[in-house]
C-alpha positions in Angstrom: -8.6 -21.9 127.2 -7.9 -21.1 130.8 -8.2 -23.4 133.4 -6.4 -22.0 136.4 -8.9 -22.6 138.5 -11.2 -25.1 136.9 -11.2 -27.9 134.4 -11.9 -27.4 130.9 -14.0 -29.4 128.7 -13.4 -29.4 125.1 -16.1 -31.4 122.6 -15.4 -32.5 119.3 -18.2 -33.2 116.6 -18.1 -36.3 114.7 -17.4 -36.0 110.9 -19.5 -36.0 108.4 -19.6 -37.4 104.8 -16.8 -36.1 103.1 -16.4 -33.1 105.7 -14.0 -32.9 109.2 -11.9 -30.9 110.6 -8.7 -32.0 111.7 -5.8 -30.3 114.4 -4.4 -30.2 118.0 -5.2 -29.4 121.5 -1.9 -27.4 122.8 -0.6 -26.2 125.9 0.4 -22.0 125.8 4.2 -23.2 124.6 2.9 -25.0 121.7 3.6 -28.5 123.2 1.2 -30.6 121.4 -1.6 -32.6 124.6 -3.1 -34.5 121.3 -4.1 -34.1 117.6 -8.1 -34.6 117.4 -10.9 -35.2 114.5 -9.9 -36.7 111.5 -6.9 -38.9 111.8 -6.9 -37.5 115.4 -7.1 -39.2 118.8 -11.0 -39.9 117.9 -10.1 -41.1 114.2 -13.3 -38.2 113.2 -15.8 -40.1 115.5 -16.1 -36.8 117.8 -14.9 -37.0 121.6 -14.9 -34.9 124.9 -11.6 -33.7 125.7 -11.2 -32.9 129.4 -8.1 -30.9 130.2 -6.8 -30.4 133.6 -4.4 -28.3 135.6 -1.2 -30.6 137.2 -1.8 -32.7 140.2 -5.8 -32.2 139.9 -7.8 -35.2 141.8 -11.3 -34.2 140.8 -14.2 -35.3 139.1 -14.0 -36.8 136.1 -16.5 -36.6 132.9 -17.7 -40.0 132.0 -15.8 -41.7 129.0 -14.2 -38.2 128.3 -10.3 -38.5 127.4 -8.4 -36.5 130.3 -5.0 -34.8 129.7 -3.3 -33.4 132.5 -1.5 -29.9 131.8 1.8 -27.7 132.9 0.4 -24.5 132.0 -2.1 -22.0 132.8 -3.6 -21.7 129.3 -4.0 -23.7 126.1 -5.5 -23.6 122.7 -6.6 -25.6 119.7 -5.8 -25.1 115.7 -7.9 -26.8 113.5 -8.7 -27.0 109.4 -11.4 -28.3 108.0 -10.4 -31.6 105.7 -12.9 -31.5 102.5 -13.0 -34.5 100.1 -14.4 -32.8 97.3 -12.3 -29.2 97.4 -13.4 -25.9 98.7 -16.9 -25.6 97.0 -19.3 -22.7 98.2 -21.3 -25.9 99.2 -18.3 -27.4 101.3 -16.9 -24.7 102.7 -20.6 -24.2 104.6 -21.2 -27.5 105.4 -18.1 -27.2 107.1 -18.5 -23.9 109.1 -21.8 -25.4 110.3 -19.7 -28.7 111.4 -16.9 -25.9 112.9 -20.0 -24.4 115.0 -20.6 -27.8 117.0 -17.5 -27.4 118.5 -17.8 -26.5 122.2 -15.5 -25.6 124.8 -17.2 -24.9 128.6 -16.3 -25.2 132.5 -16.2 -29.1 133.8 -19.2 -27.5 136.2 -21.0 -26.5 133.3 -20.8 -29.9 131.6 -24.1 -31.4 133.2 -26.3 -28.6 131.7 -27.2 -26.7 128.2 -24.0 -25.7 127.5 -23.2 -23.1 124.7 -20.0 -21.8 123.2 -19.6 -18.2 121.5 -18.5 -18.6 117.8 -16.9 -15.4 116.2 -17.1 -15.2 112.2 -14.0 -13.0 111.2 -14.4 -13.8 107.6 -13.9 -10.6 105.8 -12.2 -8.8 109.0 -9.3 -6.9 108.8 -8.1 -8.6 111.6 -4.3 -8.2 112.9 -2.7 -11.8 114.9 1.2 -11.8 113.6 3.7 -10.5 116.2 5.5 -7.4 115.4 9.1 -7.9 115.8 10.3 -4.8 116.6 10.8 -2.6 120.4 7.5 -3.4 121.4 7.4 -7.2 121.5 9.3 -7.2 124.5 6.3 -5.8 126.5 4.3 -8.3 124.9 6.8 -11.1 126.5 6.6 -9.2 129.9 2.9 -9.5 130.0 2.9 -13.6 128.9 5.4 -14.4 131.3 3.5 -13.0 134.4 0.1 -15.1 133.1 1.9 -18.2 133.6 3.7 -20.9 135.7 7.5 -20.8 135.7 8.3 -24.4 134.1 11.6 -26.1 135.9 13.1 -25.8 132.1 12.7 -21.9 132.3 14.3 -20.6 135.3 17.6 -19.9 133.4 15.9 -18.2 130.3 14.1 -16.7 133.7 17.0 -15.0 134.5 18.1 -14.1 131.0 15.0 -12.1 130.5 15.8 -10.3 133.8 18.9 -8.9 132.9 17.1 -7.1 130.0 14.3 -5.4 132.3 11.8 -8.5 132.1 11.1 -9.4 135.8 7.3 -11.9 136.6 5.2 -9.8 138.9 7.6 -6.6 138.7 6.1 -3.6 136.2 7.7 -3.3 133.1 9.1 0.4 132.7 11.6 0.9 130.0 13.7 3.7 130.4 14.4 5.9 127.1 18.3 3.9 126.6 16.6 0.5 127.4 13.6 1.2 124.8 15.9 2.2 122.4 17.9 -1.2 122.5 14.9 -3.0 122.6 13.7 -0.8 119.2 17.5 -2.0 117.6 17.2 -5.6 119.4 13.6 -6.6 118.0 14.3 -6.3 114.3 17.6 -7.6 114.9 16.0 -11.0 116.1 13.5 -11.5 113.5 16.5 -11.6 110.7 18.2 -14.1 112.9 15.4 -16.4 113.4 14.4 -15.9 109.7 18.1 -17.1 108.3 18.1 -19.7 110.9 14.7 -21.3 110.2 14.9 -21.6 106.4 18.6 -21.9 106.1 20.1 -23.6 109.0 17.8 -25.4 111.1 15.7 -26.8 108.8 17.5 -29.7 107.0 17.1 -30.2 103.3 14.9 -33.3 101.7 16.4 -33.2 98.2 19.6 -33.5 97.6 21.0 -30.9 96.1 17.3 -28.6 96.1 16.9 -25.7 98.3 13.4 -27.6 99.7 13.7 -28.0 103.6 11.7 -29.7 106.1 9.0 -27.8 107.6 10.4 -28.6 111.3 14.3 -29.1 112.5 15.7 -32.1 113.8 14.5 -32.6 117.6 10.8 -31.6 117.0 9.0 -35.1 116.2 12.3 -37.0 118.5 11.0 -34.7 122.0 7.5 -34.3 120.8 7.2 -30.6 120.1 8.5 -30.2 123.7 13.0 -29.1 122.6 13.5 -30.9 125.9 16.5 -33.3 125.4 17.8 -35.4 127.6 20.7 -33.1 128.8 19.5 -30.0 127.6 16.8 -27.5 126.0 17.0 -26.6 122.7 15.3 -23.0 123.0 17.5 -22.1 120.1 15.6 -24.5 117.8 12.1 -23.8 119.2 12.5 -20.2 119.0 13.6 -20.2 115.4 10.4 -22.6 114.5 8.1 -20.6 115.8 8.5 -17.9 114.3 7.3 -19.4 111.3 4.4 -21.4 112.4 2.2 -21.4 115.3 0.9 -25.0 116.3 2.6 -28.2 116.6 1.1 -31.8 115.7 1.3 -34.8 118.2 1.3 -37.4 115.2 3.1 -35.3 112.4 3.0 -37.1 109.5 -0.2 -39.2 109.5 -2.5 -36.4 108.3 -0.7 -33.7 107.0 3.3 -33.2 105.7 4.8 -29.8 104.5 7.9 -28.7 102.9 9.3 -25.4 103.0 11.2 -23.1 99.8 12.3 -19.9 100.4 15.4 -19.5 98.1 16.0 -19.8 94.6 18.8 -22.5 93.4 21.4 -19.7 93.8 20.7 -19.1 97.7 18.7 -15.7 96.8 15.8 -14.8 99.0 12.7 -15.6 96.7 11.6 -11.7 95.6 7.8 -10.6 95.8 9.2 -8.2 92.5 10.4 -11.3 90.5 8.6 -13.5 88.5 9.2 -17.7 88.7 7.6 -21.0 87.6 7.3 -24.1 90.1 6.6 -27.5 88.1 4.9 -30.1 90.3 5.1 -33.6 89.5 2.7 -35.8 87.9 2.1 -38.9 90.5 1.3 -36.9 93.8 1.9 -38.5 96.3 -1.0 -37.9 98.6 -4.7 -39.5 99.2 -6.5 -36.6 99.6 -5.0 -33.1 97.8 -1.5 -31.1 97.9 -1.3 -27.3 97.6 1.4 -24.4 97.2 0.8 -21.8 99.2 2.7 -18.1 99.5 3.8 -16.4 102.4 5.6 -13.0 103.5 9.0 -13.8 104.4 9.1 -11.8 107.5 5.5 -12.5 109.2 5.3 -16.1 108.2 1.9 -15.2 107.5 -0.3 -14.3 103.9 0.7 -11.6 101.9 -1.2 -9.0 103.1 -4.0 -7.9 100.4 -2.8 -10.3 97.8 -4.8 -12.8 96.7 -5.5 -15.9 95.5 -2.5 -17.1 97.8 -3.0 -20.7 96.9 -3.1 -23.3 94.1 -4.2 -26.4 95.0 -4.9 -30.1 93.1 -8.5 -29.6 93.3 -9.0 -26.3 92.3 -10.8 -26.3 88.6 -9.6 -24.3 86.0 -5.8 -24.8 87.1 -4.3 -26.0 83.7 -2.3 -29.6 83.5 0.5 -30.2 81.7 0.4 -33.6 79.0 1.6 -36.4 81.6 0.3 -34.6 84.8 3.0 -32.1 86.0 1.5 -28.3 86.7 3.1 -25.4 86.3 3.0 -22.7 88.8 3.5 -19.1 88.7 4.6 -16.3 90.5 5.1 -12.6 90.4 3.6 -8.8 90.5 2.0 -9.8 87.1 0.5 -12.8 85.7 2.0 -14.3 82.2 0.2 -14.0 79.7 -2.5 -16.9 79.1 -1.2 -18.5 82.4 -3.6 -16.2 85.1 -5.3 -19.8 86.2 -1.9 -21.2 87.8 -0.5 -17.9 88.9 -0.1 -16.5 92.5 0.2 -13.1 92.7 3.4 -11.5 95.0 3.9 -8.2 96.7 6.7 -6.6 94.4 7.8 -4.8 98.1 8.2 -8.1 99.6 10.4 -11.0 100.2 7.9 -14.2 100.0 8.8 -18.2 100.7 6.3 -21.2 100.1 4.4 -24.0 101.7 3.8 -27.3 99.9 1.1 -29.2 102.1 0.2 -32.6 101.1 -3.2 -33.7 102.9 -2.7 -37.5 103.8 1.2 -38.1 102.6 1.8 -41.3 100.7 5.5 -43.4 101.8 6.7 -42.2 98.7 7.0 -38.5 99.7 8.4 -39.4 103.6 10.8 -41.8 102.0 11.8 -38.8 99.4 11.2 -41.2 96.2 9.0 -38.3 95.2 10.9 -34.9 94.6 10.0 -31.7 94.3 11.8 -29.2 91.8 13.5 -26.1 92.7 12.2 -22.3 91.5 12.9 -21.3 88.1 14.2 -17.6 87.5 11.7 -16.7 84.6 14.0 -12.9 84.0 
């Protein structure tokens, strides 16, 4: 969403039975404005979110809720919250919700208004940075479609010293290009170790399970701006693993990050392992465990399913409630309906998501176990 040189009006559906969809309105730097939808600023009732550029003294749209914003672009994740799983039946019911969402010019708000939906399901279609020489291109042409925050002057004149100048062209000679091509890769290993093994601190004592986010995040608000300084180190590494923040983080969703086994080893795409869940989730609606490439923090690429989830049928219980996950290039034998398949190239880490948290998992009286070597 752009709004440089207008107002933007974003609209929200209300739920419906049993399907919403649930996220957050951001600013380009992933500073949360507000969650929205279920268990967002509307509580699923559906709203008009009117987003406006600093200092604007305009019109306003009747009973709309206005957020004022530092930068000259923003954007919205959502996920669609289903009661009763990911049925064929669901899963439409909640594209056609996803379609009344509309997003349109303040000028435009008065008229028939329409917003152009693009279905990508099924597309090949590329949106993870590529950490190596070219990313710093990529940088070059961000930085010149926005505002220079007071925070960033310094970083600013970092990036300058490296051949990264607003408003100048970038030209790379051959020796800069190569240090960029070393430099890139370089990075991405940094941020990776950081995220999962520094940052991030660790919910169970004595389990390699971490928090999704590192200390700071919820305390400044997504924004790393402390009182007496700004913790780019700690944003950086986050963000290369996700890509959207949560005003309220906690109240709708919760996640937990694994990306080593007990012994400190990278979890391998060419091993195989068994995850046990506990019986007694803690969560009102489902929890899931979800795979992802170590290095793009995205899905394994052409692997699937990548999920196993509390609601799916067919996944086998244990006697007392516990479930067994596992993973590896090949399923075990009688267990392909609670195994996720891994790329035996790849180094992989999970996501456990639990979709409305209970006080016993945020108080830790409900533990996760570690990964199990199975050879």
């Amino acid at each position: 969403m752009d709004y440089r040189r207008r107002p933007i009006v974003f609209e929200m559906p209300a739920s419906e039975e049993g399907i919403g969809n649930f996220g957050t309105i951001m600013d380009v730097w992933q500073r949360p404005l507000d969650d929205v939808g279920s268990n967002g600023r509307d509580r699923g009732a559906g709203a008009r979110y009117m987003l406006v550029p600093p200092g604007y003294n305009g019109p306003l749209l009747p009973n709309a809720l206005v957020y004022e914003q530092d930068t000259n672009f923003s954007f919205a994740v959502l996920r669609p919250i289903l009661a009763g799983g990911t049925t064929e039946e669901n899963l439409a019911r909640a594209t056609a919700l996803t379609n009344k969402i509309k997003v349109y010019p303040l000028s435009e708000a008065d008229g028939e208004v329409s917003t152009e939906y693009v279905d990508v399901y099924g597309v090949n279609l590329e949106m993870t940075p590529v950490m190596d020489g070219g990313i710093y291109g990529h940088i070059q042409e961000m930085i010149g479609e926005e505002v220079v925050l007071d925070r960033d002057i310094t970083m600013m004149g970092a990036l300058a010293r490296i051949g990264i100048i607003r408003d100048e062209p970038f030209e790379p000679d051959a020796e800069m290009q190569a240090i960029y091509n070393a430099a890139g890769p370089e990075a991405l290993e940094y941020m990776i170790d950081q995220y999962h093994r520094i940052l991030n601190p660790f919910v169970f004592e004595g389990k390699r399970w971490s928090a999704l986010v590192p200390d700071g995040s919820r305390e400044t608000e997504w924004s790393y701006e402390h009182p007496s300084y700004y913790d780019y180190h700690a944003r950086g590494a986050l963000y290369y693993a996700i890509n959207t923040s949560i005003k309220n983080y906690g109240t709708s969703t919760y996640y937990l990050d694994l990306a080593e086994t007990p012994d400190q080893e990278w979890l391998d795409g060419g091993r195989n392992y068994k995850l046990t869940v506990p019986a007694n989730d803690p969560v009102r609606d489902f929890w899931s465990i979800t795979t992802y490439d170590l290095v793009t923090a995205s899905y394994l690429r052409d692997i699937n399913p990548s999920t196993i989830d509390s609601t799916m049928p067919g996944v086998e219980v244990n006697d007392g409630g516990s479930v067994d996950i596992y993973f590896g290039p090949t399923a075990p034998e009688g267990k392909e309906s609670n195994w996720l398949p891994t790329d035996p190239d790849r180094r992989f880490f999970l996501l456990a998501r639990f979709y409305g948290p209970e006080p016993s998992l945020l108080d830790n009286s409900f533990e996760l176990n570690d990964m199990e070597r199975m050879d």
